[in-house]
C-alpha positions in Angstrom: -15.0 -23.0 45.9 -12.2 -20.6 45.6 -10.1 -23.0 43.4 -12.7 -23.2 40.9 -13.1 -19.6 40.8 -9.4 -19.2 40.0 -9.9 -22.2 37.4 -12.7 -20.2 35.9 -10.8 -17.0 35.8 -7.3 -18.6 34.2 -9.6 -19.9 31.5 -11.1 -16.8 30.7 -8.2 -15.1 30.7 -6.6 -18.1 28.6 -8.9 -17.1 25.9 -9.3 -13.5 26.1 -5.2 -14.2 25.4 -6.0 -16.5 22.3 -8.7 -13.9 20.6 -6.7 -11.0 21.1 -3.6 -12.9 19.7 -5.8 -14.2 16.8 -7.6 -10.8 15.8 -3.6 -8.7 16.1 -2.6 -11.5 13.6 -5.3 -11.3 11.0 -5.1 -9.0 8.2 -7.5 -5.8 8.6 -10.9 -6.4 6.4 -10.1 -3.5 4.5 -7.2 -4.4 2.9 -8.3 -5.1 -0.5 -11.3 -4.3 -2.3 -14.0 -6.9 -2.5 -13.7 -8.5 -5.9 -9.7 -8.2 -5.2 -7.8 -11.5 -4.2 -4.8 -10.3 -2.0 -1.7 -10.3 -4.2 0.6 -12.6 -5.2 4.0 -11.9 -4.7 6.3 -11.4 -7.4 9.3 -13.2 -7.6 11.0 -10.3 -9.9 9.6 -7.7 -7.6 11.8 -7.3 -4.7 10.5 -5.8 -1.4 11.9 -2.2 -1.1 8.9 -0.7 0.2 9.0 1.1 3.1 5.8 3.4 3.2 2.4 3.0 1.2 1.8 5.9 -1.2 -0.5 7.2 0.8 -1.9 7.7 4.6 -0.5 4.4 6.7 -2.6 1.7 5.3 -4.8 2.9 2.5 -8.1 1.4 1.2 -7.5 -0.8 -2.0 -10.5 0.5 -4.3 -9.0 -1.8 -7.1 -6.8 -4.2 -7.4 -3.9 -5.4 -9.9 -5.5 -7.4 -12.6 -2.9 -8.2 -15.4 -4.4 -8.2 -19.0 -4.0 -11.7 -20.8 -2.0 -10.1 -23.5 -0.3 -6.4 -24.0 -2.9 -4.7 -25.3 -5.9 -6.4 -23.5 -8.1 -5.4 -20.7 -7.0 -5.3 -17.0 -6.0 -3.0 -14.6 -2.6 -2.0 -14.6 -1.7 -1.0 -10.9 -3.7 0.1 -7.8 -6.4 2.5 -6.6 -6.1 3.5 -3.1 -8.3 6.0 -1.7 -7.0 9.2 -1.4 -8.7 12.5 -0.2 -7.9 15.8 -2.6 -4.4 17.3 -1.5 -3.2 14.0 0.5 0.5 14.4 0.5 1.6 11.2 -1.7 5.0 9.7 -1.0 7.6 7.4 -3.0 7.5 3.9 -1.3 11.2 3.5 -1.6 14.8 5.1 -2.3 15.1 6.1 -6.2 15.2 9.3 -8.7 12.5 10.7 -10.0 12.6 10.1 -13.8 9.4 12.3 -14.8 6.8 15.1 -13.1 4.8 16.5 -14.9 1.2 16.1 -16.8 0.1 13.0 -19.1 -3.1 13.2 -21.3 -4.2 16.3 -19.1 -3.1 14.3 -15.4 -0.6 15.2 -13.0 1.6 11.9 -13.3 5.0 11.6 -11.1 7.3 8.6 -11.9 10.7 7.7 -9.4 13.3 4.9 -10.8 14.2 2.8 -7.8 17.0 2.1 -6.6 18.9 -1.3 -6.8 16.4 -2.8 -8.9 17.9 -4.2 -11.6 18.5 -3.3 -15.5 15.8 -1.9 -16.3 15.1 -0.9 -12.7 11.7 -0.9 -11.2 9.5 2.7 -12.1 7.0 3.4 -9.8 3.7 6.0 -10.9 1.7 7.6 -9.0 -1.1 9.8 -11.0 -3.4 12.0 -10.1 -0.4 13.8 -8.4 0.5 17.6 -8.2 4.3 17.5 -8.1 6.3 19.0 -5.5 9.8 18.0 -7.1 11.4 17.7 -10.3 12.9 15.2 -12.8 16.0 13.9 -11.9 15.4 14.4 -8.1 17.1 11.7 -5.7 13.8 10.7 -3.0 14.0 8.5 -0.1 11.0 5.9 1.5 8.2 8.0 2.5 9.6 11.4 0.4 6.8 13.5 -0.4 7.2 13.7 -3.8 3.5 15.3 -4.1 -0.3 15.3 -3.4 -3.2 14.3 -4.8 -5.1 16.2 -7.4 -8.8 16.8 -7.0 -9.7 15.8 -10.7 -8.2 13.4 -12.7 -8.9 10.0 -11.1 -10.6 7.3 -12.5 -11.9 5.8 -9.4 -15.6 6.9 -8.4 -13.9 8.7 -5.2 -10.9 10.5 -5.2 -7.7 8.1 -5.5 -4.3 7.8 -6.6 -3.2 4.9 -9.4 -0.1 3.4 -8.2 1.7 1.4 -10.8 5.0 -0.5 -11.4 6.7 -1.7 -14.1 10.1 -2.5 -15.6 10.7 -1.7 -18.7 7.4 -2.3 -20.8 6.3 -5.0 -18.6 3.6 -4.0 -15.6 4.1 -5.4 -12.5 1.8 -5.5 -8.9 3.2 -2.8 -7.0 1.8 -4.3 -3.8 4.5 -6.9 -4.4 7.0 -3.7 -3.7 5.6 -4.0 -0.1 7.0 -6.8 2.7 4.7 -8.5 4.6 5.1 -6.5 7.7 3.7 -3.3 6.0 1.0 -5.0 3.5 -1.1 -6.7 6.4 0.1 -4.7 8.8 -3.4 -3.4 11.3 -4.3 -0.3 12.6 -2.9 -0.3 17.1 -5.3 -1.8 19.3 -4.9 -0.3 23.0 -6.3 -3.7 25.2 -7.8 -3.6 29.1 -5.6 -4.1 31.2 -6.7 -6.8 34.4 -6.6 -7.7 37.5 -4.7 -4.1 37.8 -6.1 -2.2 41.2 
């Protein structure tokens, strides 16, 4: 009788161990928006990030969708949602190349470092600046916050975008693995403790 008890409760335990392992491995639900495929990674783009643009692991509101040809439809970056005055942050090491306002929105633009020639430019709009062109800013820099007007999203959100040169690129690509599907802590029961 008391063997099968401790048969029953290795078992349970066995897969309470499996599901928690499972559920810490899967990417969070709200990691891209709906209609959004998770990204594919760029083999140009290399993985310098090491902060999202905004809180620890935004909502994607839209995804990257590259137009079939230069001047066609698409969308040309990222939404994440962003609250009004949310301090917004370069994702890695670079200079700032612009701050200031485009077609009447706060738009802040940061040359990365190491990237190549022409080297990755990250933007981040719509952004009150808090430093200047020609700035040096490191991973997870405040380099400013988020306006209340000037987004295209239905909610308040920033744009992040990427390109080199003319060419756009998906800035999630900018991300490694570890921070792109990277959950939200889970504190677990502890048992058998007395």
């Amino acid at each position: 009788m008391r063997a099968k008890r401790c048969v029953r409760v290795g078992t349970r335990l066995i897969l309470l161990l499996i599901v928690t392992v499972t559920a810490l491995l899967a990417p969070p639900p709200h990691l891209f928006a709906a209609d959004a495929a998770p990204p594919a990674a760029d083999a140009t783009v290399p993985t310098v990030g090491r902060a999202w643009p905004v809180g620890l692991h935004p909502r994607v509101l839209r995804g990257w969708e590259p137009p079939a040809t230069a001047y066609g439809p698409g969308h040309r970056g990222v939404d994440l949602a962003a609250a009004p005055g949310t301090p917004v942050r370069t994702v890695a090491s670079g200079r700032v190349s612009f701050a200031g306002r485009v077609a009447g929105k706060g738009v802040v633009s940061v040359e990365l470092t190491g990237t190549g020639d022409p080297p990755l430019r990250t933007t981040y709009e719509p952004v009150t600046a808090t430093v200047k062109e020609g700035e040096e800013v490191e991973p997870g820099e405040v380099i400013g916050t988020v306006d209340a007007a000037g987004s295209h999203c239905t909610v308040t959100c920033v744009h992040w975008g990427l390109r080199r040169g003319e060419t756009y690129l998906n800035p999630l690509s900018l991300l490694p693995p570890w921070l792109l599907h990277r959950g939200p802590s889970r504190l677990l029961p502890l048992y058998g403790a007395t």
